[in-house]
N, C-alpha and C positions, 0 to 999 in steps of 0.2 A: 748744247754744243752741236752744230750744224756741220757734217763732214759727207763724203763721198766714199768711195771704194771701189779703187781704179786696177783692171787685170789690163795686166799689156803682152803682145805676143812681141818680142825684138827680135831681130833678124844677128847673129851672133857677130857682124861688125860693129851695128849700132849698140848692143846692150852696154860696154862698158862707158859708155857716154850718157846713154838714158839712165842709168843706177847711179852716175857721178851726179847728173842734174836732178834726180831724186832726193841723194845721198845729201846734196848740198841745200836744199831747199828746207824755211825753217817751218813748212807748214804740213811738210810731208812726214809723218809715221808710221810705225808698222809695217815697215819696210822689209818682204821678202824675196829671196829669188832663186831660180830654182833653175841653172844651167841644161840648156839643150835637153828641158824637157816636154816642148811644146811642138806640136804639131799640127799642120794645116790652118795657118801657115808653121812652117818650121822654126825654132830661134829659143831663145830662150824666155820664160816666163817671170812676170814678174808683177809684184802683190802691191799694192800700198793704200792706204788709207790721206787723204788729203781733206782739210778744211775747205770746208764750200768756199769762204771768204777767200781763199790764196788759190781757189781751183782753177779758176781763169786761166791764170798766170803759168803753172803748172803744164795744163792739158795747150797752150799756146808756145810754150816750149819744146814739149812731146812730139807735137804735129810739125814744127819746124827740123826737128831733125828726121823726121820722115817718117816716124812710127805707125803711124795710122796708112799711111800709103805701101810700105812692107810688111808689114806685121799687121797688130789690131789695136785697138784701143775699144773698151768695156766699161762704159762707167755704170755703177748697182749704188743706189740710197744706202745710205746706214741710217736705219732705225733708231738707234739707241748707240753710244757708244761713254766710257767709261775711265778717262786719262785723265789727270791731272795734270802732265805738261803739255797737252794735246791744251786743254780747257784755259792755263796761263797764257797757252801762246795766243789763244783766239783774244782773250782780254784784253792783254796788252798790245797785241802790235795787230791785232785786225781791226778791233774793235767796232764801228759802223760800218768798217766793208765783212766783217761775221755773216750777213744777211744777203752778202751779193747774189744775184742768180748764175749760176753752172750754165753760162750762154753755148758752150756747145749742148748740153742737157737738155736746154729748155731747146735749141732748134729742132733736135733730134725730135723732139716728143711732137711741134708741128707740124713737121714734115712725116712722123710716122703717123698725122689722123687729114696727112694732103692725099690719102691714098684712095684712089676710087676703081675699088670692084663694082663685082653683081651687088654686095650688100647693100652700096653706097644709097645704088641710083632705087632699091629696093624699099630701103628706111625710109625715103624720101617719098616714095609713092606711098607706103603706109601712111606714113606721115598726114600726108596732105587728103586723102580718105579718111583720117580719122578726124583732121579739121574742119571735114565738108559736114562729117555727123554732129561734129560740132556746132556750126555755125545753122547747117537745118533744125536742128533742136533745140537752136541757142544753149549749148550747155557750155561753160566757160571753161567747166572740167578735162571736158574731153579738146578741149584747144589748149591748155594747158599739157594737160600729155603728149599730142600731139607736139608741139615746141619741142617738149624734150626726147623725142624719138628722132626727131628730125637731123641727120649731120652736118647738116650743111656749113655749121660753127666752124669745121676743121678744115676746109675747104677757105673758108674766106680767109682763117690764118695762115693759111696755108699760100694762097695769093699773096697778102701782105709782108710775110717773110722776106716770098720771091721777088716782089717788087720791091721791099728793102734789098735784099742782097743783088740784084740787077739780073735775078735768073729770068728770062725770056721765057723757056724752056716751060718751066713749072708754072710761070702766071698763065702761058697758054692752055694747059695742062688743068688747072684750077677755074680757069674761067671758062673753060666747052666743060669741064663736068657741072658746074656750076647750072649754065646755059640746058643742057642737055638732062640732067635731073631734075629740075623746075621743070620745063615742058613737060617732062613724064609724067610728072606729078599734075598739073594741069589738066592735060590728056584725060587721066583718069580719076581726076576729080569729075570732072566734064561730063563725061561716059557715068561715072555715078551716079551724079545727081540727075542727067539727062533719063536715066531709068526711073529715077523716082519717082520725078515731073512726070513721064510716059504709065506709070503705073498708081499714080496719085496719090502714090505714099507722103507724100510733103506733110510735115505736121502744120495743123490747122493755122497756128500760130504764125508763122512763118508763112501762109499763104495770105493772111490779112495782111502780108507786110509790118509784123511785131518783129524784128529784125534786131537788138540791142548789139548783140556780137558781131554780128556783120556791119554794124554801123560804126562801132568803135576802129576795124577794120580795114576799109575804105574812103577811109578819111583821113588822108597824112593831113598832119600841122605840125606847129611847132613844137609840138609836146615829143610827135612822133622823132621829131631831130632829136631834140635831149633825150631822149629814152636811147637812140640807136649810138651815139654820142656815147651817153656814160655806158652803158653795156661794150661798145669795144672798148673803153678805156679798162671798166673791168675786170674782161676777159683775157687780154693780153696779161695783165695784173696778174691774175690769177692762173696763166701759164706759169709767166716766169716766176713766179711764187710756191705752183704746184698746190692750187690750193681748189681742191675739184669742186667744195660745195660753192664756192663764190661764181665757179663757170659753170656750175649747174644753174643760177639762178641768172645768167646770163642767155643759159638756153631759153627759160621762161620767159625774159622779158624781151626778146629780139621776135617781132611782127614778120617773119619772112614767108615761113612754113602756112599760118593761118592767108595769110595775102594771097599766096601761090593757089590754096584750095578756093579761096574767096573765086577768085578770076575763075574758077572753073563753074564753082555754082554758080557766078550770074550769070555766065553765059548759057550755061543750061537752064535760065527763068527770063533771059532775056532780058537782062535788066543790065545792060549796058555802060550805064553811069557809074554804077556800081563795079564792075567790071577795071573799067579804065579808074578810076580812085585806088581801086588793089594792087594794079598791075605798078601805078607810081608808087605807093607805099612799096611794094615787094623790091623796085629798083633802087628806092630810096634807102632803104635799109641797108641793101649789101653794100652800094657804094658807099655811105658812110663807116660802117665796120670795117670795109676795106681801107679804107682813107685815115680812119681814127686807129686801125691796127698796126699802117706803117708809119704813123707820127708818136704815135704808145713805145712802138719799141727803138724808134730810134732819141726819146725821150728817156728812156728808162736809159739804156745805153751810155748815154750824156752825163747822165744825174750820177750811176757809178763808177764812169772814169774820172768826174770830179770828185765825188769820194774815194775814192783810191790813189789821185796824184794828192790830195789836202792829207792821206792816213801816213805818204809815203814822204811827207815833205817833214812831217809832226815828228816821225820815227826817226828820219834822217837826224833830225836836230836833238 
């Protein structure tokens, strides 16, 4: 049984409206409230547990009477929860919408990894340092870590949200950090391996041009489109599903991070070709994650309001 656990602050006009639209709702239990005991915002508090399946509907009536804009809206997982008529009612009248995604939920959690501190643009330089040690030593390992140190994943959903929901605002926001972390990370990939070269630490390997990592790399085709393809299909997935290891392995197989450092070592060996291959792989990727992230969600979107007018037509009758 799939449920949520919703605190709300009501402003003492709206609450006996918000606890009738509670009160009435057959997907809402454990219903508490706790008069003019809230503050900051001021209003009265109030408890309840809802089915993920019926949450939509629930938290899209909430926010229409304005709760979220005067007061607060809280949603916390439930782990574990323990009802028999909570568990009938999911059966019976949710049944394949049981599994819906909590679309304010899942925005919330994009929008709260579109945020770019000191860390972002920091991860990112690591990142792309650990893929130059990678790609100079050929070790797959350390490009594999590298991947998943890297954030730039929450950035590019973060984008595709904003370009789903028509914020301006936020694509601009996602796309200069985007823009602006990559070069950092270049920079001093660059400055890295330029010291190597200068100090003739290159491993022997990698100075004959035995290069396997770097050649997988800088070489977009069409492998590289389906790789970048099903990973934003994915990774959206696996947001609005909340299912971390499938977007961990999302992290692994997205070429962006490795690309980014690629462009810095060839240009520190001077190998040019090489260089310009990484820099298209590097743009190719985001633009399709970008592209595959806001056709993912406004797919998913589609797929459950058809489930939900077919759950609600079945019940009617």
């Amino acid at each position: 049984m799939e449920m949520i656990h919703l605190r709300l602050v009501s402003p003492p006009d709206l609450a006996p409206r918000a606890v009738g639209l509670l009160t009435g709702n057959r997907f809402v239990f454990n219903l508490v409230v706790h008069p003019a005991s809230a503050h900051h915002p001021d209003g009265d508090a109030v408890q309840c547990d809802v089915l993920a399946g019926g949450a939509n509907e629930v938290l899209r009536a909430l926010r229409e009477l304005g709760i979220d804009r005067r007061g607060s809206i809280v949603i916390e997982p439930v782990d574990a929860a323990f009802s028999g008529v909570a568990a009938e009612a999911e059966q019976r009248q949710l049944r394949a919408l049981a599994h819906a995604p909590v679309w304010d939920e899942v925005e919330a959690r994009i929008r709260a990894q579109g945020t770019y501190g000191p860390s972002f643009y920091l991860y990112l330089v690591i990142a792309g340092v650990l893929a130059a040690v990678g790609i100079l030593t050929n070790s797959q390992i350390l490009i594999v870590a590298a991947m998943v140190v890297g954030p730039e994943y929450g950035a590019i959903t973060s984008v595709a949200l904003a370009i789903d929901r028509g914020n301006l605002t936020r694509i601009g926001q996602g796309l200069f950090a985007l823009t602006a972390g990559f070069l950092m990370a270049i920079v001093v990939t660059f400055l890295f391996s330029l010291a190597v070269r200068g100090l003739g630490r290159e491993p022997r390997a990698f100075e004959l041009g035995i290069r396997p990592v770097s050649s997988l790399i800088n070489a977009p085709n069409l492998f590289s489109v389906v790789v970048a393809v099903l990973a934003g299909v994915v990774g959206i997935m696996s947001l609005t599903q909340a299912r971390s290891s499938a977007l961990l392995g999302v992290f692994i197989s997205v070429t962006t991070i490795p690309a980014a450092a690629d462009i810095g070592v060839s240009c520190a060996f001077s190998s040019w070709g090489e260089a310009r291959g990484s820099l298209g792989q590097l743009l190719l990727n985001i633009a399709l994650l970008i592209v595959v992230g806001v056709l993912a969600l406004r797919f998913q979107r589609a797929v459950w309001r058809r489930i939900g007018r077919r759950v609600a037509r079945s019940g009617a009758g």
